[in-house]
Rosetta silent file (secondary structure, phi, psi, omega in degrees, C-alpha in Angstrom):
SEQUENCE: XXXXXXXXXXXXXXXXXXXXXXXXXXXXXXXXXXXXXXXXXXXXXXXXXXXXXXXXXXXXXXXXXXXXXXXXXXXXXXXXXXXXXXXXXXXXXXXXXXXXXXXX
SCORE:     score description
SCORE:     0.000 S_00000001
   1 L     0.000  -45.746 -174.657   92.441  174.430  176.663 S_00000001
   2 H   -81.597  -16.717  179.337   93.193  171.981  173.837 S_00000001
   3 H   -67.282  -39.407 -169.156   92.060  168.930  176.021 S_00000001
   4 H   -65.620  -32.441 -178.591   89.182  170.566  176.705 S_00000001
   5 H   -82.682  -45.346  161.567   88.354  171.260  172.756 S_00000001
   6 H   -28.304  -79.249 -165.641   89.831  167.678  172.214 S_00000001
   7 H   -50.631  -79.661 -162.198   86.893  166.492  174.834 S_00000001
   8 H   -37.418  -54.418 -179.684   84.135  168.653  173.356 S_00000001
   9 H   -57.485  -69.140  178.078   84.697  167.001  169.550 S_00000001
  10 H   -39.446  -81.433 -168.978   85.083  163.609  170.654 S_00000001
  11 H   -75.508  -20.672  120.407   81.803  164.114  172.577 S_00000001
  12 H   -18.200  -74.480 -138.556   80.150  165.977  169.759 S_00000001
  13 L   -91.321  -84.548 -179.328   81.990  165.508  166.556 S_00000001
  14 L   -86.954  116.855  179.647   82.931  162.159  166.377 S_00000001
  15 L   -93.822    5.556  160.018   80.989  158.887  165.422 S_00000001
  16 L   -30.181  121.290  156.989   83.597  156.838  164.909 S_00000001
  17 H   -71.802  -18.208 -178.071   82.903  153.727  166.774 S_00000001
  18 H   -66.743   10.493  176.256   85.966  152.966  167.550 S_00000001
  19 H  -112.929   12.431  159.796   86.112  156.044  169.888 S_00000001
  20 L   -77.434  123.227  155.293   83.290  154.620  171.977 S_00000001
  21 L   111.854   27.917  169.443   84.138  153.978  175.269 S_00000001
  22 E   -90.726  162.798  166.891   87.135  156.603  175.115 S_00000001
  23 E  -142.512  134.975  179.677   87.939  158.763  177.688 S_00000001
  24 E   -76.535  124.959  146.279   90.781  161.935  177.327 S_00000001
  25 E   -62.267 -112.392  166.609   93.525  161.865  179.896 S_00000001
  26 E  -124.062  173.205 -176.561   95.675  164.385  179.195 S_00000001
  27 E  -140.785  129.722 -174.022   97.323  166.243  176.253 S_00000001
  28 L  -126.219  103.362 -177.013  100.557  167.212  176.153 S_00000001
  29 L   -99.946  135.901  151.418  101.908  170.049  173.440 S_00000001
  30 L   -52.100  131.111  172.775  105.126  171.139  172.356 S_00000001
  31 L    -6.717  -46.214 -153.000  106.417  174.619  173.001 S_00000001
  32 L  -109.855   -1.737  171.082  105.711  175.802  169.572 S_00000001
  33 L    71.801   -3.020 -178.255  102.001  174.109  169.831 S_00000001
  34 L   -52.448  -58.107  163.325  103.648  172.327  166.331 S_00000001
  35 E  -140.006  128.361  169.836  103.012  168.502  168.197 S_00000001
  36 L   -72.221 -131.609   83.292  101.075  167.064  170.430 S_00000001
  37 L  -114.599  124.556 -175.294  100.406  163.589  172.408 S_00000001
  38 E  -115.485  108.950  152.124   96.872  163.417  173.557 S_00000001
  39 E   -66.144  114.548 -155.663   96.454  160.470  175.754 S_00000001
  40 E  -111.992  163.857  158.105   93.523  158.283  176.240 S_00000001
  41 E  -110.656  166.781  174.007   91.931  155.592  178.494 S_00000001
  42 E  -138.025  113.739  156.608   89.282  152.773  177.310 S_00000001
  43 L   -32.767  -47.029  130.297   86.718  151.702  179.383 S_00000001
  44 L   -40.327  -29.042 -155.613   87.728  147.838  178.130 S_00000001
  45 L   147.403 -153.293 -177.681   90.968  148.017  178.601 S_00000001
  46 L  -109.456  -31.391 -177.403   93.964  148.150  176.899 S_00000001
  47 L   -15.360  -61.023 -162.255   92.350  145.898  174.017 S_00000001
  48 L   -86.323    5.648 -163.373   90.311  148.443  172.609 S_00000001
  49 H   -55.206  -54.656 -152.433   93.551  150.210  172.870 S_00000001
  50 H   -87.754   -5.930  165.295   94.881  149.638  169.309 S_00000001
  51 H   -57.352  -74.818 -179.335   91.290  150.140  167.832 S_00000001
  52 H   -49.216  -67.409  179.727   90.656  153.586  169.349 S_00000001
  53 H   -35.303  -60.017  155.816   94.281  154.550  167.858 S_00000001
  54 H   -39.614  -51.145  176.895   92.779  153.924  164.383 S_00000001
  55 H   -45.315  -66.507  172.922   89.380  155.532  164.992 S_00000001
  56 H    -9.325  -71.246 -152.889   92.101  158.709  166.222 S_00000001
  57 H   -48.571  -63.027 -120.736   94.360  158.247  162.992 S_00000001
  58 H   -67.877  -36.232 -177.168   91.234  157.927  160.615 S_00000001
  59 H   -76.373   -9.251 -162.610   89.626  161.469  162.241 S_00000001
  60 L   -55.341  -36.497  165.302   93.137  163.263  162.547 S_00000001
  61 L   -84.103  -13.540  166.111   92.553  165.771  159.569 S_00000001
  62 H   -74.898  -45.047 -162.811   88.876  166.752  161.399 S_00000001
  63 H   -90.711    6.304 -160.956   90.424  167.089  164.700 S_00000001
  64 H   -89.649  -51.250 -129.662   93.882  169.183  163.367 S_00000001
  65 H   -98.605  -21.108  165.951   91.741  171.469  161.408 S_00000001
  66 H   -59.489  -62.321  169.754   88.460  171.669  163.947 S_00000001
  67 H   -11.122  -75.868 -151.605   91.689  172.459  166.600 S_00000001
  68 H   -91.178   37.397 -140.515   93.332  175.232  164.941 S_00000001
  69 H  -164.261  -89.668 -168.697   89.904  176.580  163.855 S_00000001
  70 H   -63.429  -32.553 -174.447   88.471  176.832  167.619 S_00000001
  71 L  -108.632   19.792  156.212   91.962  177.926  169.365 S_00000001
  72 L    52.969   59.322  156.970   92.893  180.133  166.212 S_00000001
  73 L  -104.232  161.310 -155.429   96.678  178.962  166.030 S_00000001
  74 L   -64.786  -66.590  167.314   98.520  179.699  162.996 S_00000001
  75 L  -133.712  151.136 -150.566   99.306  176.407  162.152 S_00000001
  76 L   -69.396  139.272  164.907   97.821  173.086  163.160 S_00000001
  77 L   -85.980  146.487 -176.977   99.553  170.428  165.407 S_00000001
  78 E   -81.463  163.856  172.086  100.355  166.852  164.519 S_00000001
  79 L  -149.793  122.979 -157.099   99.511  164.343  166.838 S_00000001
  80 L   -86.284  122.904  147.812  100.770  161.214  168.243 S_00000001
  81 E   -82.884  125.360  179.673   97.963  158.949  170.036 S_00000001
  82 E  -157.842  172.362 -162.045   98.520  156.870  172.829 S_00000001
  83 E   -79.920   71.004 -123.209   97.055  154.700  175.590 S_00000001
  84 L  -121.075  111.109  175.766   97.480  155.734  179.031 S_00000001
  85 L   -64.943   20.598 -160.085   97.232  152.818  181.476 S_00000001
  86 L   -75.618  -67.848  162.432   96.833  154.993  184.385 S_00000001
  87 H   -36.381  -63.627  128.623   93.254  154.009  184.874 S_00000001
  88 H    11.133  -66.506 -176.813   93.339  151.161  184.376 S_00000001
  89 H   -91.377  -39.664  166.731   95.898  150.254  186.803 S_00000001
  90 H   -29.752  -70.041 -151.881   94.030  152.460  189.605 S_00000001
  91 H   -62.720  -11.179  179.045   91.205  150.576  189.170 S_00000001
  92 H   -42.859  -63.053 -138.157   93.417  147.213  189.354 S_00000001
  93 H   -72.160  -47.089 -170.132   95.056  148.658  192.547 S_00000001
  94 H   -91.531  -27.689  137.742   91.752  149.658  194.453 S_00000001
  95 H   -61.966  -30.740  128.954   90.543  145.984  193.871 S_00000001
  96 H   -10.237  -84.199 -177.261   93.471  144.663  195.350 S_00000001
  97 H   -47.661  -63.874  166.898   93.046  146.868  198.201 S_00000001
  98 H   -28.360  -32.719 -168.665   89.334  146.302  198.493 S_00000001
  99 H   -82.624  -53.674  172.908   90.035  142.187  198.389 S_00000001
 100 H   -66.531  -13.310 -172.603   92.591  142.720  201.267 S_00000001
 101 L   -89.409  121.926  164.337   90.253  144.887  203.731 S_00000001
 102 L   -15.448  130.335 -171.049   88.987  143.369  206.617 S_00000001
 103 L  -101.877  127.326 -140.660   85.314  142.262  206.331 S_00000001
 104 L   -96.342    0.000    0.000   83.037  143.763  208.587 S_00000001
């Protein structure tokens, strides 16, 4: 639910550029919904990595208080941004693989 409201702003909301070329992984909340980690990808890379983290920071009171607005919680969670090389390395992995397969 919050990734999904996460996703919706970000493709809405925000015009930071430095959130172009973002994509949401996952989001991960605390018990008490108190803090979050919302994890991202970059279509560059890891580069744009430390960019996109700013863009995040600079939007962070829009996205607490849009948050806790649309999912009605009591009080808003902080949230730690971070850079999840997951993608990334897939696509690394399945170019590998592609480079080793027999050519037809």
């Amino acid at each position: 639910m919050v990734l999904r409201e996460l996703a919706i702003m970000l493709l809405r909301d925000l015009r930071d550029p430095r959130l172009r070329g973002v994509t949401l992984t996952s989001v991960k909340m605390a018990d008490d919904l108190r803090h979050g980690r919302i994890f991202f990808a970059h279509w560059e890379g890891r580069a744009h990595a430390a960019d996109a983290i700013k863009g995040f920071r600079s939007a962070e009171g829009f996205i607490r208080r849009n948050l806790g607005r649309a999912l009605g919680l009591r009080h808003t969670p902080d949230f730690d941004f971070e850079f999840d090389p997951g993608p990334e390395s897939a696509a690394r992995v399945d170019a590998l693989l592609r480079e080793t397969r027999p050519r037809e």
